[in-house]
C-alpha positions as CSV (number, residue, x, y, z in Angstrom):
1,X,130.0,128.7,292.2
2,X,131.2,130.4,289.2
3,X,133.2,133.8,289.7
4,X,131.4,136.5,288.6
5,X,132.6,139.6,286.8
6,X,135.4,137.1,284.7
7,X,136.0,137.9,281.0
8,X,135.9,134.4,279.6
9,X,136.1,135.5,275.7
10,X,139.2,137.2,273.6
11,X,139.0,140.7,274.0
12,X,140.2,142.9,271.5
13,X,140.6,146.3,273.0
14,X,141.9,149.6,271.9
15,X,141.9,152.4,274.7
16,X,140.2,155.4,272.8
17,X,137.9,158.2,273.8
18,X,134.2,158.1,275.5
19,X,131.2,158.1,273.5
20,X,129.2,161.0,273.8
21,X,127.3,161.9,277.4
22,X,123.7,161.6,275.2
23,X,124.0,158.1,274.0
24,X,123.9,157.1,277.4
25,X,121.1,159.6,279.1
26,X,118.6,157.0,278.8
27,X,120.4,154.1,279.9
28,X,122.1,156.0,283.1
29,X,118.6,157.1,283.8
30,X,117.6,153.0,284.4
31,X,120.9,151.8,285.7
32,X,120.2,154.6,288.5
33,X,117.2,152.7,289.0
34,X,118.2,149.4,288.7
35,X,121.1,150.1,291.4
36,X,118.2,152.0,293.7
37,X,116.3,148.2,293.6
38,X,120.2,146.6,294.0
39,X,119.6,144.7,290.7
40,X,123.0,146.2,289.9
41,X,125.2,146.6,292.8
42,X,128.2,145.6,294.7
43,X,127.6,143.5,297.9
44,X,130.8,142.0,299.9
45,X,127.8,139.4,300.7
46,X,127.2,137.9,297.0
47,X,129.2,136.9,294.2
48,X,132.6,136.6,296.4
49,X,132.1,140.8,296.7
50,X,132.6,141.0,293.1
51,X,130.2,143.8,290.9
52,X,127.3,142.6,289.1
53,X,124.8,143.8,286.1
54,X,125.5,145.4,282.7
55,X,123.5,147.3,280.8
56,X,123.8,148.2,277.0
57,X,122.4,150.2,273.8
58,X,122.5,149.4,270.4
59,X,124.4,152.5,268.7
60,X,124.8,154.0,264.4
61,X,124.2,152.4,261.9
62,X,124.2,148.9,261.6
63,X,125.9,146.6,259.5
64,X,123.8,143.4,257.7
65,X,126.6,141.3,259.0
66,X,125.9,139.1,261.9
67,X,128.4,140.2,264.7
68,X,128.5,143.6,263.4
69,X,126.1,145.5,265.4
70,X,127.7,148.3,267.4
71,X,126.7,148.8,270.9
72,X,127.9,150.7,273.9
73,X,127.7,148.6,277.3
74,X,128.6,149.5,281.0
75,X,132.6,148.8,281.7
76,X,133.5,145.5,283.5
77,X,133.4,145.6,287.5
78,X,131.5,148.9,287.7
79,X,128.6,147.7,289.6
80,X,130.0,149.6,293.1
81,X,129.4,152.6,291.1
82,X,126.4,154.9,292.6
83,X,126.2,156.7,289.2
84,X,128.0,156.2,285.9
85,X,128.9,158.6,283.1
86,X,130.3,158.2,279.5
87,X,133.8,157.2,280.8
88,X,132.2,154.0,282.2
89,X,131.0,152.5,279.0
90,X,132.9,150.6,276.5
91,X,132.0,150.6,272.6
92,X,131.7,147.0,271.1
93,X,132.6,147.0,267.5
94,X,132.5,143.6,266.3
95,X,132.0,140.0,268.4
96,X,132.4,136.3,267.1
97,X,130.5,133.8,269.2
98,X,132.3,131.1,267.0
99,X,135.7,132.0,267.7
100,X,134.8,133.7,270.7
101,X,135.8,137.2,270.6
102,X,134.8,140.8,271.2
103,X,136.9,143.9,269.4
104,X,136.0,147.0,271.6
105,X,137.6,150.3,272.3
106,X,136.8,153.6,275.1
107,X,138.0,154.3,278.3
108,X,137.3,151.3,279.8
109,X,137.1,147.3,279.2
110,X,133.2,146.2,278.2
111,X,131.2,144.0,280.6
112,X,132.1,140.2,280.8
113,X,128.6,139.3,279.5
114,X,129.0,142.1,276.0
115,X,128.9,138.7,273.9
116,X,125.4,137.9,275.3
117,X,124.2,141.3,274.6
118,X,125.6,141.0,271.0
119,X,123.9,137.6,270.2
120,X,120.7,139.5,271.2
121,X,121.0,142.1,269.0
122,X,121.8,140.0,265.9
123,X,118.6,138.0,266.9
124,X,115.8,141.0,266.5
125,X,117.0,144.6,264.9
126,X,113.9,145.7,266.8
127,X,115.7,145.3,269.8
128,X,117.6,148.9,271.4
129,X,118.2,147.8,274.6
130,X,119.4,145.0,276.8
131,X,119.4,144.8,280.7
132,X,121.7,142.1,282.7
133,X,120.9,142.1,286.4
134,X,121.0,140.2,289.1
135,X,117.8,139.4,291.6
136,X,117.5,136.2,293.7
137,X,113.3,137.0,293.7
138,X,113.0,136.8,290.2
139,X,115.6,133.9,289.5
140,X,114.0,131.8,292.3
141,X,110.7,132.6,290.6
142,X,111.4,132.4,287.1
143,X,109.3,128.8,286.1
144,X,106.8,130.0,288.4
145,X,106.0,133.2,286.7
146,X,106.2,131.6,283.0
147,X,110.3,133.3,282.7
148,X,112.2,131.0,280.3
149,X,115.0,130.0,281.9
150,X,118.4,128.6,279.8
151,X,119.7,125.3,280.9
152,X,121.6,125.1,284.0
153,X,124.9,123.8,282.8
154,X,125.2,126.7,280.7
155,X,127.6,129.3,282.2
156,X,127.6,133.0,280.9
157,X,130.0,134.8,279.7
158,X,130.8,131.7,276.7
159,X,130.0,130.3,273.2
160,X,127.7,127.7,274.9
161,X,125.5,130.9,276.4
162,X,125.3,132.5,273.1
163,X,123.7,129.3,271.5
164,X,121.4,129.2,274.0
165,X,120.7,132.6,273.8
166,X,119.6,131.1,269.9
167,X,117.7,128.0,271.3
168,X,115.1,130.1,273.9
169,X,114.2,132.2,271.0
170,X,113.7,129.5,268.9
171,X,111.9,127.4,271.6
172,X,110.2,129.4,273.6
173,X,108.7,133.0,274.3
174,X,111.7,134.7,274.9
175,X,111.4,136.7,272.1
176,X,107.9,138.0,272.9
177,X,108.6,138.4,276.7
178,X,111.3,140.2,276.4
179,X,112.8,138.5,279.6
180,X,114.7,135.3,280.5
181,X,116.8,133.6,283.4
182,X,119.9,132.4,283.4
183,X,119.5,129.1,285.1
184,X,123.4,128.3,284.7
185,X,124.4,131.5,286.3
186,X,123.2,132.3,290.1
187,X,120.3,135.3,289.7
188,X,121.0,136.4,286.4
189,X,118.4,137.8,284.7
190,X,117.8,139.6,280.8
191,X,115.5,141.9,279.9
192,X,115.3,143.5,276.3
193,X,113.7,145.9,274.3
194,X,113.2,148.5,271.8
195,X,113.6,150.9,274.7
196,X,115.1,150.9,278.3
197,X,112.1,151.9,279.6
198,X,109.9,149.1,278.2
199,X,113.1,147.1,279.2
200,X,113.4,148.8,282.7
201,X,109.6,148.2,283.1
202,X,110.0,144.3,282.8
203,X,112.1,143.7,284.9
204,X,110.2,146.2,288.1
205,X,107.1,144.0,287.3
206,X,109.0,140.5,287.0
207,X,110.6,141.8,290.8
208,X,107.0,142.8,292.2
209,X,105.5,139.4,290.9
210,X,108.2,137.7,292.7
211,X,107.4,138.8,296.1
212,X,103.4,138.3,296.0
């Protein structure tokens, strides 16, 4: 099994101040709820005891250029973490799935999966929000409930997981969904939207389908 929690790209990062406490209110306000459901979580059980789940938000202005859409997303390995505040988010400047890098700067170093999130915001500029958790109900169920799923030898964290980030919405309903699973990484699971709580909201349904 792969290790979870591992920056696989080239990170670029410059220690630098938090962003403001009210870009994150709405995010926080899921991630509390996504932790409540353990869709974000630390368990000494899974994933070797490593954290798990990241959650971002598209931030300012945005730049034409693909790569250059700004985001803030939760810090790597802060899934033990009951509650967050702006010291536990990182702010993404720039990403290269090419060459396989990620310039960021804040208090802390962004999630391992921020290139993911990045591809999916250069894919709709509709989209606000992107949710990474982890649930063995919805993974398990994912074919089942109509969830497109990315190919299994794909891991996350890499080039290979952003192009196939660009093949399921160019293949399938991804796009409309707003939901897929990682079939290449054990319970992953992405939700997106142009809010967290429509977002938030897909992912409590996809979890209450599961267990029917």
């Amino acid at each position: 099994m792969e290790q979870e929690g591992v920056i696989k790209f080239d990170l670029r990062f410059t220690a630098g101040a938090p962003v403001p406490g009210d870009v994150i209110t709405e995010l926080n306000k899921w991630r509390n709820i996504l932790w409540q459901h353990a869709l974000i979580g630390q368990d000494p059980c899974r994933y070797d005891g490593y954290g798990f789940g990241n959650i971002s938000r598209r931030i300012g202005a945005q730049d034409a250029a693909i790569g250059r859409r700004a985001f803030v997303i939760s810090g790597t390995q802060t899934g033990h973490l009951k509650q967050l505040d702006n010291h536990h988010y990182a702010h993404v400047t720039a990403y290269n799935a090419d060459s396989n890098q990620v310039v960021a700067d804040g208090p802390i170093r962004p999630s391992s999966e921020s290139m993911t999130h990045g591809v999916i915001y250069d894919l709709d500029q509709e989209i606000k929000i992107v949710l990474h958790v982890h649930s063995p109900d919805i993974w398990r169920t994912a074919i089942a409930q109509g969830i497109p799923v990315s190919r299994a030898s794909v891991e996350y964290g890499t080039p290979e997981m952003s192009r196939e980030v660009l093949r399921l919405f160019a293949e399938t309903d991804a796009r409309e969904q707003g939901i897929f699973s990682m079939g290449g990484h054990e319970d992953g699971i992405v939700a997106f939207a142009n809010s967290a709580d429509a977002a938030g909201n897909r992912l409590l349904t996809a979890l209450a389908c599961s267990k029917r």
